[in-house]
N, C-alpha and C positions, 0 to 999 in steps of 0.2 A: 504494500500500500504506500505509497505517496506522500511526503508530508504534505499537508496546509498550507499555501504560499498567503503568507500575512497580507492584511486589508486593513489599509485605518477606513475605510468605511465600514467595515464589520467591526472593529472596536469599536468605533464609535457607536452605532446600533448595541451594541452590549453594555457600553460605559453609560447609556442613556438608558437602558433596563435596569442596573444596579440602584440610578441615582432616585426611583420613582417604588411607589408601591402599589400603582393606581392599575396596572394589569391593562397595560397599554394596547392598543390595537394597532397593525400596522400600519395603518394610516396614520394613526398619531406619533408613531413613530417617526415615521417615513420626514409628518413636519418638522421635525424637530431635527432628525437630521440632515433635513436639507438647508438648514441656516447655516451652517458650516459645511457642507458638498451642497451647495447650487446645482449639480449638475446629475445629481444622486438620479434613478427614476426608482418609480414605488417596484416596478420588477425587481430592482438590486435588492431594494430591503425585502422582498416576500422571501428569495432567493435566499439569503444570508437568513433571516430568523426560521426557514427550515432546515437549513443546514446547520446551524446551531441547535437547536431542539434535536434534530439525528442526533449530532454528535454527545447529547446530554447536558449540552453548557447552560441550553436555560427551558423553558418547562412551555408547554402550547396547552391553551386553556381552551377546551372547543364549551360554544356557550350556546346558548337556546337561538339568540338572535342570529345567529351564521357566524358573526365576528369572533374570528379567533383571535385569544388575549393571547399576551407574554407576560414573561415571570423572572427574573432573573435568580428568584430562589429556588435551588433545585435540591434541598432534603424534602423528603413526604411529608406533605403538607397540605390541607382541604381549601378547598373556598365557596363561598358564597355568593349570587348573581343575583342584588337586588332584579324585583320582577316591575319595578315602578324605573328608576332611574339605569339601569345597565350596568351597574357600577358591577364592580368584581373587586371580594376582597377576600386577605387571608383569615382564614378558621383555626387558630392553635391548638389543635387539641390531639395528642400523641396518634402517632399513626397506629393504625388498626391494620398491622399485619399478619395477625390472625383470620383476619377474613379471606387473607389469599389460599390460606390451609382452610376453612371451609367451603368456599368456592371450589377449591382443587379436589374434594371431596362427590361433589355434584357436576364435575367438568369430566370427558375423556380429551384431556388437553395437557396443558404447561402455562399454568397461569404463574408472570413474570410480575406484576404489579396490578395496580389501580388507581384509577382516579376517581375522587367522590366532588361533585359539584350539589351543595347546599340550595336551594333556592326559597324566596319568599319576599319580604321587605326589609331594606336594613332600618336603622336608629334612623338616619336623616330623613325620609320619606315617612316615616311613624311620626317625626316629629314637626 
């Protein structure tokens, strides 16, 4: 395999998932990188934030609305999609890795993880 021929457009796209916890979409991405690459298009960022997600550097949040979110946190960890505002947030509450041994129990498979997506209304929308 090939190393990785470095991108400061892909750090960048990563340095701007670190700095945020709002579970960005690539479109909002894509604006924010393009203040510093002008010349950036939204194919470069689709491109790069699924080739990061492959390679495990950051987490792809598929959500009810189509818009897939980013995460730059990548230990197991839940979230939540308010159903009034779209927001996407983290849920902390210890990962439930036991459910991959009761899944793999009722699977003829190889279950390797999970992802749990929360939904309902958060605090802002309530309040």
């Amino acid at each position: 395999m090939t190393a990785l021929k470095y991108s400061r457009q892909r750090e960048a796209i990563k340095h701007f998932l670190i700095s945020t916890n709002s579970h960005p979409t690539a479109d909002v991405i894509y604006m924010h990188v393009k203040e510093d690459f002008p010349n950036i298009s939204l194919g470069t960022v689709y491109r790069n934030l699924n080739l990061l997600s492959d390679l495990g550097e950051i987490v792809k949040i598929t959500t009810p609305d189509g818009a897939d979110r980013f995460d730059a946190v990548t230990k197991p960890h839940y979230h939540f999609c308010c159903e009034k505002c779209g927001s996407v947030l983290d849920i902390e509450i210890p990962s439930l890795d036991e459910l991959n041994e009761y899944a793999s129990q009722n699977f003829d498979g190889k279950i390797e993880g999970h992802q749990i997506l929360f939904h309902g209304v958060c605090g802002n929308c309530i309040n």
